[in-house]
C-alpha positions as CSV (number, residue, x, y, z in Angstrom):
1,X,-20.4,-18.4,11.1
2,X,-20.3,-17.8,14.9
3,X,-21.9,-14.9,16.5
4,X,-18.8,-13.3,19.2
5,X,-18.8,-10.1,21.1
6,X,-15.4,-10.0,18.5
7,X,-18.1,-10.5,15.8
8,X,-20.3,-7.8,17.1
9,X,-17.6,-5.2,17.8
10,X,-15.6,-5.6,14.0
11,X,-19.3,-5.4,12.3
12,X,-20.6,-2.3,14.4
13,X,-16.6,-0.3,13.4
14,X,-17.4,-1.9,9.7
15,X,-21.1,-0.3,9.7
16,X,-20.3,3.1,11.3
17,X,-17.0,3.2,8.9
18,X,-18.6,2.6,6.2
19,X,-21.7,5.5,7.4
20,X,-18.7,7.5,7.6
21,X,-17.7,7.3,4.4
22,X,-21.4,7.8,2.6
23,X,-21.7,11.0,4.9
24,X,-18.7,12.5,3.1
25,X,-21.0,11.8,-0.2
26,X,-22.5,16.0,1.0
27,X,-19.3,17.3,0.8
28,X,-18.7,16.5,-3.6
29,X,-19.8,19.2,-5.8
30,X,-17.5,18.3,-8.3
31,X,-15.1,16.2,-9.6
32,X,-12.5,18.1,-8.0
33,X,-13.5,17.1,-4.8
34,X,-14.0,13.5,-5.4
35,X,-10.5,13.1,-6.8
36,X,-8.4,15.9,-4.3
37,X,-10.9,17.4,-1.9
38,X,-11.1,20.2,-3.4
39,X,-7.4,20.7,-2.3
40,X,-8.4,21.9,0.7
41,X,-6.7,19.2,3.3
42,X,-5.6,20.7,6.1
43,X,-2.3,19.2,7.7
44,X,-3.9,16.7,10.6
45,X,-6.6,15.5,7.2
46,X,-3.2,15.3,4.9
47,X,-1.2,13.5,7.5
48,X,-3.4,10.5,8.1
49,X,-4.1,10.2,4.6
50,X,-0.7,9.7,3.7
51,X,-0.2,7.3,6.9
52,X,-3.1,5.5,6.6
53,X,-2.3,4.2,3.7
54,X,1.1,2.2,4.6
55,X,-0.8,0.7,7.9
56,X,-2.9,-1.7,5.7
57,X,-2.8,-5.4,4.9
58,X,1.1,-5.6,4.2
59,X,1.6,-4.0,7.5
60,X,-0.3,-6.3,9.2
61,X,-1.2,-9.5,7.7
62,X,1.3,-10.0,5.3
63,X,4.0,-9.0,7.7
64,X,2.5,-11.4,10.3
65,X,2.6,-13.9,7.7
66,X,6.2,-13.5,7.4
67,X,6.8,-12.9,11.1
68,X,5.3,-16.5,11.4
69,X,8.0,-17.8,9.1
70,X,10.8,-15.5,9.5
71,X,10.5,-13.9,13.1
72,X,11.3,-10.1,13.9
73,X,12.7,-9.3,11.1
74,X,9.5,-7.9,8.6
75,X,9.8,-5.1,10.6
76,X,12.1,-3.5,7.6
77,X,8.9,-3.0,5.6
78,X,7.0,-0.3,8.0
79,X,11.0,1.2,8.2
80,X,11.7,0.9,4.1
81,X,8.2,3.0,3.8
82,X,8.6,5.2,6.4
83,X,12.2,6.3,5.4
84,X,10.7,6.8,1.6
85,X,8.1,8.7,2.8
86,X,10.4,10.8,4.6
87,X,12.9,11.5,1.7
88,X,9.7,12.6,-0.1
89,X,8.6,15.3,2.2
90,X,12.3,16.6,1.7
91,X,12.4,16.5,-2.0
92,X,9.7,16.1,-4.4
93,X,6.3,16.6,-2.2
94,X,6.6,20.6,-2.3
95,X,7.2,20.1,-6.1
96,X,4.3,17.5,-6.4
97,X,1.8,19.8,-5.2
98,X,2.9,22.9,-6.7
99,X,2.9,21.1,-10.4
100,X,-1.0,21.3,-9.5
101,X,-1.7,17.6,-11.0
102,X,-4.1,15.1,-9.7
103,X,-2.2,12.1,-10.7
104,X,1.7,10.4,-11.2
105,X,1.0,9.6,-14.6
106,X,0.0,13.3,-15.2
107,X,3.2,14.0,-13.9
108,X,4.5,11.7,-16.4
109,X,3.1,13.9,-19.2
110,X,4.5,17.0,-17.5
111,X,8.3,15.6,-18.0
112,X,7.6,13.6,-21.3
113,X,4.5,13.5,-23.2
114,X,0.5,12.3,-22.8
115,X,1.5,8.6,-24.9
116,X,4.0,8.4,-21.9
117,X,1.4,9.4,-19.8
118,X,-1.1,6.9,-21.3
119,X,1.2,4.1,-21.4
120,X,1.9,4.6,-17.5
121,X,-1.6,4.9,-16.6
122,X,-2.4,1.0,-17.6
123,X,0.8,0.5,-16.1
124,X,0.1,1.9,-12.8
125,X,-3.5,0.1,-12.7
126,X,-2.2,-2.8,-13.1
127,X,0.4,-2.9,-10.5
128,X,-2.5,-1.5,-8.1
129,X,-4.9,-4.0,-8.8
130,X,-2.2,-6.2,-7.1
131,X,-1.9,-4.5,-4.5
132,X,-5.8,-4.2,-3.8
133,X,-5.9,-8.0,-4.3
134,X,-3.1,-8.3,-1.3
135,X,-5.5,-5.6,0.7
136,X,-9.0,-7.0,-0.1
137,X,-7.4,-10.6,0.5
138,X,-6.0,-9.7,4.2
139,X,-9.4,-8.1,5.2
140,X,-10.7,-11.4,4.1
141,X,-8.6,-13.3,6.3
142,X,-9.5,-11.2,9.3
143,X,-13.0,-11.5,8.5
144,X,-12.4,-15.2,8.4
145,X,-10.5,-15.2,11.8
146,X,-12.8,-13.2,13.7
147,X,-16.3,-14.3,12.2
148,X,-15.4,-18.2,12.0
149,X,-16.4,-17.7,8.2
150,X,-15.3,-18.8,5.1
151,X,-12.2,-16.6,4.2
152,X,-13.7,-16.4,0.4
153,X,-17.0,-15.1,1.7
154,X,-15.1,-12.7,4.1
155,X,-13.2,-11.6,1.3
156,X,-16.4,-10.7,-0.8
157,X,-18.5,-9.2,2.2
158,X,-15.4,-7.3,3.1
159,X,-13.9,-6.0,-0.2
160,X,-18.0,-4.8,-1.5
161,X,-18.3,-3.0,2.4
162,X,-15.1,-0.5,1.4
163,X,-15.7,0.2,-2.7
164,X,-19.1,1.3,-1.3
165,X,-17.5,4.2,1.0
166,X,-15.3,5.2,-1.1
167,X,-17.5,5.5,-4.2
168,X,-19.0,7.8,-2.4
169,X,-17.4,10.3,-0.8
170,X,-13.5,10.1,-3.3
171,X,-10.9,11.6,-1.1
172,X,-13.0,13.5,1.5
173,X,-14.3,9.8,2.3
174,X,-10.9,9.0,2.4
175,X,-9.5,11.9,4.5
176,X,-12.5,11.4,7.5
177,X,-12.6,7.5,7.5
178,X,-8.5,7.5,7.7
179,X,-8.4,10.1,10.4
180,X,-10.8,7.9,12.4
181,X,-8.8,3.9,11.4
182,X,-5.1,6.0,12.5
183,X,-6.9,6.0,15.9
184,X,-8.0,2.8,16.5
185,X,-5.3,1.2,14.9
186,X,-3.0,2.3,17.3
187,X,-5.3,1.8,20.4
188,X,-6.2,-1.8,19.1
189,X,-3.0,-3.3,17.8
190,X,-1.2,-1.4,21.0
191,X,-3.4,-3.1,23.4
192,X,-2.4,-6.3,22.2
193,X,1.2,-5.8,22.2
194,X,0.9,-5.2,25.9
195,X,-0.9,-8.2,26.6
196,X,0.6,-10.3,24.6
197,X,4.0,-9.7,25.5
198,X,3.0,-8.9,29.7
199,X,1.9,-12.7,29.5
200,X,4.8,-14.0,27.5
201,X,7.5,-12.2,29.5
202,X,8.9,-9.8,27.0
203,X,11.4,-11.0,24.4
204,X,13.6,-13.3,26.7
205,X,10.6,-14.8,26.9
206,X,10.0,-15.2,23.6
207,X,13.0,-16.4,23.3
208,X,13.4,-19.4,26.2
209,X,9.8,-20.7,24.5
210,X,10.8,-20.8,20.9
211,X,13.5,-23.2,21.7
212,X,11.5,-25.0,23.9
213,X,9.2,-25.5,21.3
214,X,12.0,-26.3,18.6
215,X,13.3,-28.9,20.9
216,X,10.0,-30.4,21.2
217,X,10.0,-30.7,16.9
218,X,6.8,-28.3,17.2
219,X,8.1,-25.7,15.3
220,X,11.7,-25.0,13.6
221,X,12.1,-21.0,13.6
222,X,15.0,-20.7,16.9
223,X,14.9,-17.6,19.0
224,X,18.1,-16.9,17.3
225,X,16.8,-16.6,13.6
226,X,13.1,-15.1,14.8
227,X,15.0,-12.3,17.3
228,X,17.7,-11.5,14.3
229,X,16.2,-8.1,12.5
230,X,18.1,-9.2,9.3
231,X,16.9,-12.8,9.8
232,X,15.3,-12.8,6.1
233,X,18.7,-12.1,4.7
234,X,21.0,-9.1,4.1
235,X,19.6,-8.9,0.2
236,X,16.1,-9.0,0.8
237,X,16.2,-6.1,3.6
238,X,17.8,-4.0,1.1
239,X,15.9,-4.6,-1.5
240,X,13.0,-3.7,1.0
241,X,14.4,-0.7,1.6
242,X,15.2,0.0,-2.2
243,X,11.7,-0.8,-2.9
244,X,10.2,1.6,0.0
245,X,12.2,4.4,-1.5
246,X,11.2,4.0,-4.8
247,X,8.0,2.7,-4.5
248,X,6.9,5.8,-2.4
249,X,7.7,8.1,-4.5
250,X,5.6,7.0,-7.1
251,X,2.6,5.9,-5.1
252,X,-0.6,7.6,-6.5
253,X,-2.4,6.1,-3.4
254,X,-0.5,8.0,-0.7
255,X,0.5,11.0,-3.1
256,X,-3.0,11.6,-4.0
257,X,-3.1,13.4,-0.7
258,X,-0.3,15.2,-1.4
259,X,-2.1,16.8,-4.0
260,X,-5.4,17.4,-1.9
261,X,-3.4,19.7,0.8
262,X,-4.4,22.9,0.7
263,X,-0.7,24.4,0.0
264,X,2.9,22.7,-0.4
265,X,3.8,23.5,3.2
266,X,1.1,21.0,4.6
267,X,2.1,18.9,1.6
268,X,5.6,18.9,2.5
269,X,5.0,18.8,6.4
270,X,2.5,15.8,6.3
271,X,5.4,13.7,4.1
272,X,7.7,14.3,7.1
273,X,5.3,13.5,9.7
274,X,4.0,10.2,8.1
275,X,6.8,8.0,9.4
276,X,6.1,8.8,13.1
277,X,2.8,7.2,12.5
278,X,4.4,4.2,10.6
279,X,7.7,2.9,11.1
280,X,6.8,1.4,15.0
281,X,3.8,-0.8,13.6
282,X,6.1,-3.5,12.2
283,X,7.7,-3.8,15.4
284,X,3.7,-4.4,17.0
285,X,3.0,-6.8,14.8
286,X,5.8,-9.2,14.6
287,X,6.1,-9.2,18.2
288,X,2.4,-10.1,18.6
289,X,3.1,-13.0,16.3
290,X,6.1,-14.2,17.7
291,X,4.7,-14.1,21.6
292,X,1.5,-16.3,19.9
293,X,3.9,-18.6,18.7
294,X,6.2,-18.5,22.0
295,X,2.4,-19.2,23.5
296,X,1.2,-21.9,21.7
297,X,3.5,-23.4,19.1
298,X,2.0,-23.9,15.6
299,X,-0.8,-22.2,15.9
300,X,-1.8,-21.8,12.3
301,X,-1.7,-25.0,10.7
302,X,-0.5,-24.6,6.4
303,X,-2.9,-21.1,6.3
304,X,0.3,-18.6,7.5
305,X,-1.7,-16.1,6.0
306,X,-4.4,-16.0,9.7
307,X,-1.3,-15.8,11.7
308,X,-1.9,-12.3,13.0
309,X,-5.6,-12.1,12.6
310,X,-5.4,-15.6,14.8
311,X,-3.3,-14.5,17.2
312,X,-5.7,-11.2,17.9
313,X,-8.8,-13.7,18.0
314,X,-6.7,-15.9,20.6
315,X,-6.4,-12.8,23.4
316,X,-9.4,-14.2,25.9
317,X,-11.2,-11.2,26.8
318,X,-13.3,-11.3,24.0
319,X,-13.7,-7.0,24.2
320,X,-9.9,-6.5,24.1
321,X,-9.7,-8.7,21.4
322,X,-12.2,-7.3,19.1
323,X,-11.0,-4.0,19.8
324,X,-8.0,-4.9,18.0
325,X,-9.3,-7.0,15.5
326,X,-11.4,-3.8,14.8
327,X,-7.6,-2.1,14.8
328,X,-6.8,-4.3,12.3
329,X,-9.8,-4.0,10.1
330,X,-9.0,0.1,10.2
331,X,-5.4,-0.2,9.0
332,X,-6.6,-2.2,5.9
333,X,-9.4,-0.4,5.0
334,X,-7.3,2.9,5.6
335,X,-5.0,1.3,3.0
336,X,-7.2,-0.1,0.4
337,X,-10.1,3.1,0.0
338,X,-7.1,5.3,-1.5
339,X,-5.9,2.7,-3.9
340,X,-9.0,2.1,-5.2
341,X,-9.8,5.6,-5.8
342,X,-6.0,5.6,-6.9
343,X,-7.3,3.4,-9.5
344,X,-10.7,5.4,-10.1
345,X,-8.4,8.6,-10.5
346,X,-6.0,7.1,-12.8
347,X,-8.8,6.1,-15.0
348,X,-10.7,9.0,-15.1
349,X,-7.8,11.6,-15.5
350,X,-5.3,9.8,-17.3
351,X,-7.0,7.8,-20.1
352,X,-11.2,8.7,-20.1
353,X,-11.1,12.7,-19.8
354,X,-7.4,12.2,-21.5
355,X,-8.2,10.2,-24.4
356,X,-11.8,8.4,-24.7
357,X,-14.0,11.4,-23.7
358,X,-11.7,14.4,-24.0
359,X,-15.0,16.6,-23.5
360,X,-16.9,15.3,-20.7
361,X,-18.2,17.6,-18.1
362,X,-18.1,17.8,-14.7
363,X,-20.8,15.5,-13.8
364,X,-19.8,12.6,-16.0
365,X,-16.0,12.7,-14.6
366,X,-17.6,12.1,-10.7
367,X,-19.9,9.6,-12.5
368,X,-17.2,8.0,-14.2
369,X,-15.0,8.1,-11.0
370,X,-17.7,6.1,-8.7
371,X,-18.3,3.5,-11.5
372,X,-14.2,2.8,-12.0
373,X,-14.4,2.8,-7.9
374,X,-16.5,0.3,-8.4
375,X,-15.1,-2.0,-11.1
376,X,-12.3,-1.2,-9.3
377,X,-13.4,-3.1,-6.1
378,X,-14.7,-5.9,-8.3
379,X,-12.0,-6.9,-10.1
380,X,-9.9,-6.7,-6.8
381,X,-11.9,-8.8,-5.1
382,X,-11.7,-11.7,-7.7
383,X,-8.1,-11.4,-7.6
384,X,-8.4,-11.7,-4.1
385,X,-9.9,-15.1,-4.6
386,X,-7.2,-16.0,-6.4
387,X,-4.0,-14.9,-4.7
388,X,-2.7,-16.9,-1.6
389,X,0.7,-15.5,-1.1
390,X,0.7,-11.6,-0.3
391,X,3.6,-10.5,0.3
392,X,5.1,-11.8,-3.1
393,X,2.6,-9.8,-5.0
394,X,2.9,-6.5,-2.7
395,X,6.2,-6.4,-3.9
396,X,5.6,-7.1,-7.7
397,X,3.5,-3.4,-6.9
398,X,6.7,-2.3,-5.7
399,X,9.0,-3.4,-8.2
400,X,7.0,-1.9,-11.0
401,X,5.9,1.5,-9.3
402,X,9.8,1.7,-8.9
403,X,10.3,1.8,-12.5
404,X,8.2,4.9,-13.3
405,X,10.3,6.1,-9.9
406,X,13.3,5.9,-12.1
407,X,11.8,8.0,-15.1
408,X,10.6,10.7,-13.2
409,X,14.0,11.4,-11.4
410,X,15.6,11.2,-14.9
411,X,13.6,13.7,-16.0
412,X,13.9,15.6,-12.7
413,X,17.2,15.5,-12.7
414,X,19.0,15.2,-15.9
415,X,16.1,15.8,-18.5
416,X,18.0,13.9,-21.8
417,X,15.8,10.7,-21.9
418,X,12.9,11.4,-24.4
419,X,9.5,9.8,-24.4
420,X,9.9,6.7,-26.7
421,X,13.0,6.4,-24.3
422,X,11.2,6.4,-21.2
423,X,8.1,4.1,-22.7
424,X,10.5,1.3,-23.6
425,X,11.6,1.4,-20.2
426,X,8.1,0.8,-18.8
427,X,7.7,-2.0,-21.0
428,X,10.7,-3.4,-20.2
429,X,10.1,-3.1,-16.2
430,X,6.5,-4.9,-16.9
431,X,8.5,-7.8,-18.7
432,X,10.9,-8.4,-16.4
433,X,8.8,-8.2,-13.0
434,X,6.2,-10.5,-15.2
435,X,8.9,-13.1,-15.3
436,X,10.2,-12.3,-11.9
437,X,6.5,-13.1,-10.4
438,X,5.8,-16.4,-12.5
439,X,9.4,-17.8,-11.9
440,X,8.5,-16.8,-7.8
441,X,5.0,-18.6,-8.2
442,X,6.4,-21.9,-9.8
443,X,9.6,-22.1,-7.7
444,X,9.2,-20.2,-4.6
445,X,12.2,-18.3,-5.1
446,X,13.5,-15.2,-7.6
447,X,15.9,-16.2,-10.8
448,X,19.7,-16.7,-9.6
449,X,18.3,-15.2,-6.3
450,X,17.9,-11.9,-7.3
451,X,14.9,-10.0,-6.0
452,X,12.6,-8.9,-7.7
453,X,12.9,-5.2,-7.1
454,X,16.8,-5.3,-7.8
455,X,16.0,-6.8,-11.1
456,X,12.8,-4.4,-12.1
457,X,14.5,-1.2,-10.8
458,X,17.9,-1.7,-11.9
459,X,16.7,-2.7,-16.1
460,X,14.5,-0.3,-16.0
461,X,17.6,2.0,-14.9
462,X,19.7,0.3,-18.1
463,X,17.1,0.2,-20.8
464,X,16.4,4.0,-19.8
465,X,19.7,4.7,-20.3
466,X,20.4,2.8,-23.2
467,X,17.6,3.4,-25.1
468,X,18.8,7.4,-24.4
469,X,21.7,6.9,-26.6
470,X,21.0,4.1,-29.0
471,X,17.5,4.2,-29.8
472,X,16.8,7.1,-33.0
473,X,15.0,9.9,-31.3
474,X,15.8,8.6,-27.8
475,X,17.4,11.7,-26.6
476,X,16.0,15.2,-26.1
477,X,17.8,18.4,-26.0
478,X,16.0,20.2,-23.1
479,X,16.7,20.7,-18.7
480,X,15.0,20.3,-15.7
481,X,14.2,23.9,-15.2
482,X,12.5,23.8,-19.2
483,X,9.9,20.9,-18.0
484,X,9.4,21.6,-14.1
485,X,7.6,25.0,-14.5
486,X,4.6,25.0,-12.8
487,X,1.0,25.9,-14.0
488,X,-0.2,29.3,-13.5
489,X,-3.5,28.7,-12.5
490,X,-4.7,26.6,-9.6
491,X,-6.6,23.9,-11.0
């Protein structure tokens, strides 16, 4: 490991960050304020949260990962969020918070029944222990970049330095830290898309050194492929955007802040505002990594993984350069606190206080919260170890959360499915995007071609459906209006 000012200036943001977080420890008097603030988020608090938490590691590294290999055209996945997130705020965020839940799978229950409820808690913590895997693993490779350490160790150090913060302080650790990492982020990763693209000459640039460097045989991604925003194919941008949609709204990560705001108009207002924080970074990102390449040719060797963490530690003055790699280090620890209190909450709510220890108190469930924080975080980071490709397992998390997308605006909107209905449709959605993944692991590409989140959304769409009208019991005779009435009482 080498001591750098970049060292020095990502440790000192890691250390106050992570101060930060513990300090929000005063504000928990119970466990409603570990798991929604109390609901008490104002708008500026709601906003970042909800930001924050698509401007992690798939933003960044794992779009710079497929920047390296693709060119411009990752940019879809900042857009495919942001226009989710956006639909949300119109339609179902107001509803969200005025249901008065502190969960999706709660939700669940509200529209079906708690062994639906159950059944799409394990389901959801599964698919988010992916996704904190992808998080915890692009920290690590940051960590690696910047503190010439072993990416493994980085990924340890790292993924321990967040669970502690947010063990701590829930979602008002969440709230303070993210409203600090939106700041940075921009600051950091902005100052590097000026430089970078100052010295390269902008994106003629870019593109007169690309083919320079594929006539050489250095590389083999033209100027023509990397500058083409649909340059990963016409089918995997829409199933991007098909994913963002869906997976957004069922997110317990960035809806959990949805719940914390203090009424449904800041819910509804943060949603909307969200994508003004979000949908620009992809553009940042793959343009740093294309004017790195345009730069320097391979720079990266077989790891694609450091591209954009390399391409940060590459900038020469060593204080502009850990400035952003500090930039970086906020937008995937803004990400990966809320999923792993996600995670914590899901637990707690949705299958401890639900069905192992129906008559804990108050103490025990913030107890209970910062321990599943903490397993949480452990088993995240030993995933970590293990998975080398991120984007592929971002979108498994997609694929998946889209499935319980599909039940809830069944029930929203048309009510008939029952709950065995709707549970054989989870299963069937965590089948099929099991298969999806392993086939995708083994071959480096998705059965006949189809993506993964085509194939996961649209069967869980059919077995819904089918199992509606051909499975005994299958079909309930109640509407919308019956199963969307909210709780009296503010809880």
């Amino acid at each position: 490991m080498e001591i750098t000012i970049q060292f020095i200036i990502v440790i000192v943001y890691f250390v106050l960050i992570i101060g930060l977080g513990v300090f929000a420890k005063k504000f928990v008097k119970s466990s409603r304020d570990i798991l929604v603030a109390g609901r008490n988020l104002g708008l500026a608090l709601t906003t970042v949260a909800i930001a924050a938490e698509w401007l992690g590691g798939t933003s960044t590294v794992a779009v710079g990962q497929w920047a390296f290999k693709y060119g411009i055209s990752p940019i879809w996945y900042n857009i495919s969020t942001s226009f989710g997130m956006f639909l949300f705020g119109l339609t179902w965020a107001a509803l969200y918070h005025k249901m008065k839940v502190y969960t999706i799978p709660e939700m669940i229950e509200r529209v079906y029944d708690r062994r639906t409820r159950l059944t799409s808690a394990a389901f959801f913590i599964i698919a988010y222990l992916l996704l904190s895997a992808v998080q915890i693993g692009a920290i690590g490779a940051l960590f690696s970049g910047a503190l010439r350490m072993d990416i493994n160790t980085a990924i340890i150090i790292a993924g321990l330095g967040i669970t502690i913060y947010t063990l701590a302080g829930g979602m008002y650790s969440v709230a303070l830290t993210n409203f600090v990492h939106v700041f940075v982020i921009w600051i950091g990763i902005g100052a590097a898309y000026l430089f970078y693209m100052s010295k390269v000459g902008w994106y003629d640039g870019i593109a007169r050194a690309l083919d320079q460097w594929v006539a050489q045989g250095a590389i083999t991604l033209t100027s023509e492929k990397a500058l083409d925003p649909f340059g990963m194919g016409y089918s995997t941008v829409l199933a991007w955007i098909l994913g963002g949609i869906t997976g957004t709204f069922a997110a317990q990560a960035s809806v959990q802040p949805i719940f914390a705001a203090k009424d449904w108009k800041t819910a509804k207002r943060a949603a909307l505002l969200t994508p003004l924080i979000v949908a620009p970074l992809g553009i940042l990102v793959t343009s740093i990594v294309l004017a790195t390449i345009a730069l320097h040719g391979n720079y990266v060797g077989t790891d694609t993984r450091l591209a954009f963490p390399l391409a940060l530690m590459m900038i020469p003055n060593p204080i502009l350069s850990g400035i952003t790699m500090a930039g970086v280090f906020a937008a995937i620890a803004s990400t990966e606190a809320p999923i792993l209190l996600g995670m914590a909450t899901m637990f707690v709510r949705d299958i401890y206080h639900t069905k192992l220890r129906p008559k804990a108190d108050d103490d025990e469930i913030v107890k209970v919260t910062r321990l599943g924080t903490f397993i949480a975080g452990i088993i995240s980071i030993i995933m970590a170890l293990a998975i080398k490709e991120l984007p592929i397992a971002t979108y498994v998390n997609y694929a998946m959360r889209g499935s319980v997308f599909i039940l809830l605006a069944l029930a929203i909107y048309w009510a008939k499915p029952s709950p065995k209905a709707a549970i054989i449709s989870i299963y069937s959605a965590l089948i099929t995007a099991g298969i999806w993944y392993a086939y995708y692991m083994q071959n480096k590409a998705y059965p006949y071609g189809i993506h993964i989140v085509y194939a996961t959304t649209v069967i869980s769409f059919v077995v819904a459906i089918l199992a509606t009208y051909l499975v005994p019991g299958g079909k309930r005779d109640t509407t919308p209006e019956e199963l969307l009435v909210p709780p009296e009482e503010n809880v």
